[in-house]
N, C-alpha and C positions, 0 to 999 in steps of 0.2 A: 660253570656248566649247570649247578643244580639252581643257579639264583634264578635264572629263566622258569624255574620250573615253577617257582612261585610266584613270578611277574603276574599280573592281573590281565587278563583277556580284554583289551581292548576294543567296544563293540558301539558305531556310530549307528542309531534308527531312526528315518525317518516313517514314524507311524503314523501313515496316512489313513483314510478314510477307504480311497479307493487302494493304497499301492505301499505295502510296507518294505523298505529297503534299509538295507542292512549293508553298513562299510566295516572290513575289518584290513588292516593295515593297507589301507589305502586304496583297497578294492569291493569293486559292489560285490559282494558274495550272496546277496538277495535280491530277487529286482519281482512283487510277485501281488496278487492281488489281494486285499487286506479281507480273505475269505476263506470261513472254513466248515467241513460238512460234517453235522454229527448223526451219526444211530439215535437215534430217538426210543429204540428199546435199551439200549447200553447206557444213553446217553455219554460215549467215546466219540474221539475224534477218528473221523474215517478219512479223510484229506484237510487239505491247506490247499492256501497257495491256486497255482495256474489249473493245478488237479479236481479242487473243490468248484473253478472257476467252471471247467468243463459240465461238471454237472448241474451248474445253478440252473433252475428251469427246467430240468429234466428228471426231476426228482421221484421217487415214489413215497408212500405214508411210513416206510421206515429209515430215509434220509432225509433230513432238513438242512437246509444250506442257511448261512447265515452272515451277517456281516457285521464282527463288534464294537464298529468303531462308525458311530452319524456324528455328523457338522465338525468334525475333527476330533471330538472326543470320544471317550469309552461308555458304551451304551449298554454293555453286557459285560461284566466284570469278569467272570467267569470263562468267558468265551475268546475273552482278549487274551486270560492270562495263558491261557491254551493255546490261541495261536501264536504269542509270543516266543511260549517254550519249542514251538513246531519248528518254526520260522528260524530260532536262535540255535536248533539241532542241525538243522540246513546248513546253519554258515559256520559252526563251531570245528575248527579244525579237528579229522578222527586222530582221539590221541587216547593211552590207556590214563593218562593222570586228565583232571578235569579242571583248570584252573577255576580261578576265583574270576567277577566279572568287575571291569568299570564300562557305564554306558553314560551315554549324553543322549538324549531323545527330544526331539524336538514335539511340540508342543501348541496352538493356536494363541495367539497373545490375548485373546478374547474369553480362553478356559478359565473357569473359577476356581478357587482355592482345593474344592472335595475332587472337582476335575483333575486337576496336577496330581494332586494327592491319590484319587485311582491308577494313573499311570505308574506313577514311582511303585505302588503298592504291586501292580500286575508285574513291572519289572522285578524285585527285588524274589516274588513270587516264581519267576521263572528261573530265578538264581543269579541273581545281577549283586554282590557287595556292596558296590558306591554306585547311586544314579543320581544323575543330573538333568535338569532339562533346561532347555533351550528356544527361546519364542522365534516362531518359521521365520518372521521377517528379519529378525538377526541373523539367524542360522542360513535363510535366501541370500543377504547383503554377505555373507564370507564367502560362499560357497559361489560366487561370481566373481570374488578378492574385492571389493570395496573396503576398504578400510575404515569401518565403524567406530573406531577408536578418537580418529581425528576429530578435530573442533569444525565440520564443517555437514552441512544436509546432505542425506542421500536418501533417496526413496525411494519404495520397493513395494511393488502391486505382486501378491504371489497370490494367483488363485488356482486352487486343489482340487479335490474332488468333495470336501464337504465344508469348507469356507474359503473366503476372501479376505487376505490379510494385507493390510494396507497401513504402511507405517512410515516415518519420520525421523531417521536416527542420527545421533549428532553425540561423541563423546564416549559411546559405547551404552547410550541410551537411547529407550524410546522417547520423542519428543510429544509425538501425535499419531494417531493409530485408531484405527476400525477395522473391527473383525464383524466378517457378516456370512450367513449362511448361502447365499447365493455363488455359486461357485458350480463345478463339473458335474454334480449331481442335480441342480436344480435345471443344467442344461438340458439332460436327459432328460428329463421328466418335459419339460419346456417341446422337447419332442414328440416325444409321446404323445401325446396332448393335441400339439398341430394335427398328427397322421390323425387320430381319431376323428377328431372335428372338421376339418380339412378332407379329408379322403376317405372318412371311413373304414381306415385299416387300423387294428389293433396290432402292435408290434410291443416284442418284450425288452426289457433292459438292454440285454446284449445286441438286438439290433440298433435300438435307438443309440448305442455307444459308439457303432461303427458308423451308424450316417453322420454322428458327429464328427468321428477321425476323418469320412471320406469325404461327406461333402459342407463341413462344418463353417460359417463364415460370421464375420461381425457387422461387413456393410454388404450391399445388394450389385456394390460395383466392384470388382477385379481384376487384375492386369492381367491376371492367369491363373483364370477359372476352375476349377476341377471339372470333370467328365460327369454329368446326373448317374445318381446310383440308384441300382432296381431296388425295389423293397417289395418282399413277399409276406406277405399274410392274410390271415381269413378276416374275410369283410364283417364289420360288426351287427349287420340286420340281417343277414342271409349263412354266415359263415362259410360261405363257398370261398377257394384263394384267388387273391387279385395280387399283377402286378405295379406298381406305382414307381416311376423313372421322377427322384427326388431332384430337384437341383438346390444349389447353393444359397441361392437366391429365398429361395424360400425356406431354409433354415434360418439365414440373417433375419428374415422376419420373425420366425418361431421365438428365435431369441433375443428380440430387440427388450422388451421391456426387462429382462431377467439381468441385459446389459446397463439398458438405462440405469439400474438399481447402482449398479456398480460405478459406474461413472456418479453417482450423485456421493458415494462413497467418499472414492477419491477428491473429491471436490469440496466436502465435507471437512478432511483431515488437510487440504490445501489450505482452508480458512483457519484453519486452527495453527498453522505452522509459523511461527517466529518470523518476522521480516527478512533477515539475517541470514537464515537459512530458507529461505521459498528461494531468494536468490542463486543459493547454491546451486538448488533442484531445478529452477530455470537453466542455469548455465550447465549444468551435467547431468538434465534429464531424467524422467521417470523410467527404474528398470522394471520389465514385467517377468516375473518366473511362474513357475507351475504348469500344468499339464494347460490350461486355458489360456497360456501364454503363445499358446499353436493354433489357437482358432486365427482364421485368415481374417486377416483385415484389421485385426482388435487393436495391431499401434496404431493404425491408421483412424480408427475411429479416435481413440483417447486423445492424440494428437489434434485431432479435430475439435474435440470437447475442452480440452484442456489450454490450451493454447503453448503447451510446454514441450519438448521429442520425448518421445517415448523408443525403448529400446531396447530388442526382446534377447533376454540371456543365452551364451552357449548353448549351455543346454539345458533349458529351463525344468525337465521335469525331475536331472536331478541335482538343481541347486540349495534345495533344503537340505539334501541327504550329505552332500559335498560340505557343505557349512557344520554340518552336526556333526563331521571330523575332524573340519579343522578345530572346533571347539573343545573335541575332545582330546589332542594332540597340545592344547594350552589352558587342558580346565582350571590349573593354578591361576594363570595370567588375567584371566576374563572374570571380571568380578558380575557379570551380569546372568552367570549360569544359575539356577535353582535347584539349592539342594535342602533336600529334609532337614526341618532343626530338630 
């Protein structure tokens, strides 16, 4: 009875840029945006989460909304280690005793050494005993069951909200791999950009997010199209509001070159990949996960570029988070987890 009492809180995170999730015994107990609002007189946290999300943009001069985490790392030390405790209050079962934590936290394979090391630090910070972490392209290749263990290629295009991780794994290694900043966030902006220049509408974040989800695409042809989405906002010479009826079409433009980057990527870490195993990847394919895993058309393009199938995951936005449990469920067995020496 009392050994449970001192078992470790077992707590998988994927800390994303845009989407920080949280598995505890095999359930998402977090699923929320990697955002949080502070008093800027207190300097306290006044929200998290979907709550801080609602007010980004709507702000006045004593809340600042903020977001601690660009290109997959920690960008504000302080702000992470805050939203982390918030986030980990969220999912921590209400109990009067408080256990001790173990976590696995997945990671960009591309972060640098003082990188990892912020993380582990913000975690242990928010009350974490043992942290581990975990590179997304592993923690993508479990969290779909691929078996990264075996002696054969598998690879795996996960693009996030603040990189593109693209890797080559064989034995419970990476073989070949690039990590690059173009991913869900340069999407946005990619829009952004078009409305201005293109239409003359200024649109903020959270619109340009949703013309992504609504009418988001990667080629200019498909079987079944989405319905063109209205966009409201104030014109940028006159400020008076216009409406703009967006179609698909012309997002796959917005984001052709932001794609191309990405395709030279993958193509990049193709040439670098072993004989031996490019073969594998021929015959079982390129998986794609991540939130840009759901842009329309995007296997079909890479299929196109590639000359290889590509093949988008269950459920690709949470196969990092899903991996980063089963690694935590085997942190003994996996010798490829990182932990503090």
């Amino acid at each position: 009875m009392f050994g449970n009492l001192f078992k470790p809180l077992e707590v998988a995170i994927d800390l994303g840029t845009a989407n920080t999730i949280i598995i505890i015994d095999d359930q998402i107990i977090v699923d929320e945006p990697s955002i949080i609002a502070i008093d800027t007189r207190t300097k306290e946290m006044v929200a998290v989460g979907k709550e801080a999300q609602r007010m980004h943009g709507k702000t006045h001069e004593y809340i600042h909304t903020l977001r601690p985490l660009r290109n997959g790392v920690i960008a504000d030390f302080e702000a992470a280690e805050t939203m982390i405790r918030a986030m980990i209050a969220k999912a921590r079962p209400k109990s009067f005793f408080n256990p001790t934590m173990r976590m696995v936290i997945g990671v960009p394979s591309g972060s640098t050494e003082v990188e990892r090391h912020a993380v582990m630090q913000s975690a242990e910070q928010a009350g974490a005993r043992e942290v581990y972490l975990i590179l997304e392209p592993m923690a993508a290749a479990l969290g779909i069951g691929l078996d990264i263990l075996a002696p054969k290629g598998n690879m795996v295009v996960d693009i996030g909200g603040g990189t593109s991780e693209i890797a080559v794994m064989s034995l419970g290694g990476i073989v070949a791999n690039k990590s690059i900043t173009i991913a869900g966030d340069e999407f946005t902006e990619d829009i952004q950009l078009y409305m201005r220049r293109q239409h003359n509408i200024h649109i903020f974040e959270r619109t340009a997010e949703e013309i992504k989800i609504r009418v988001g695409a990667a080629v200019p042809e498909l079987d079944d199209p989405p319905a063109d989405f209205i966009v409201r906002g104030p014109h940028q010479m006159t400020a008076l509001p216009v409406e703009i009826a967006v179609s698909y079409k012309e997002i796959a433009q917005a984001l052709d070159k932001s794609l191309s980057k990405i395709e030279g990527a993958i193509l990049n870490v193709l040439e670098s990949t072993p004989p031996e195993l490019y073969s594998d990847i021929f015959e079982n394919g390129i998986w794609l996960t991540g939130g840009g895993a759901l842009l329309r058309g995007l296997d079909k393009r890479l299929e196109a570029k590639t000359k290889i199938p590509v093949k988008i995951a269950k459920d690709p936005l949470h196969a990092v988070a899903r991996g980063t449990a089963v690694a935590l469920k085997n942190y003994r067995q996996y010798p490829f987890l990182i932990k503090r020496t």
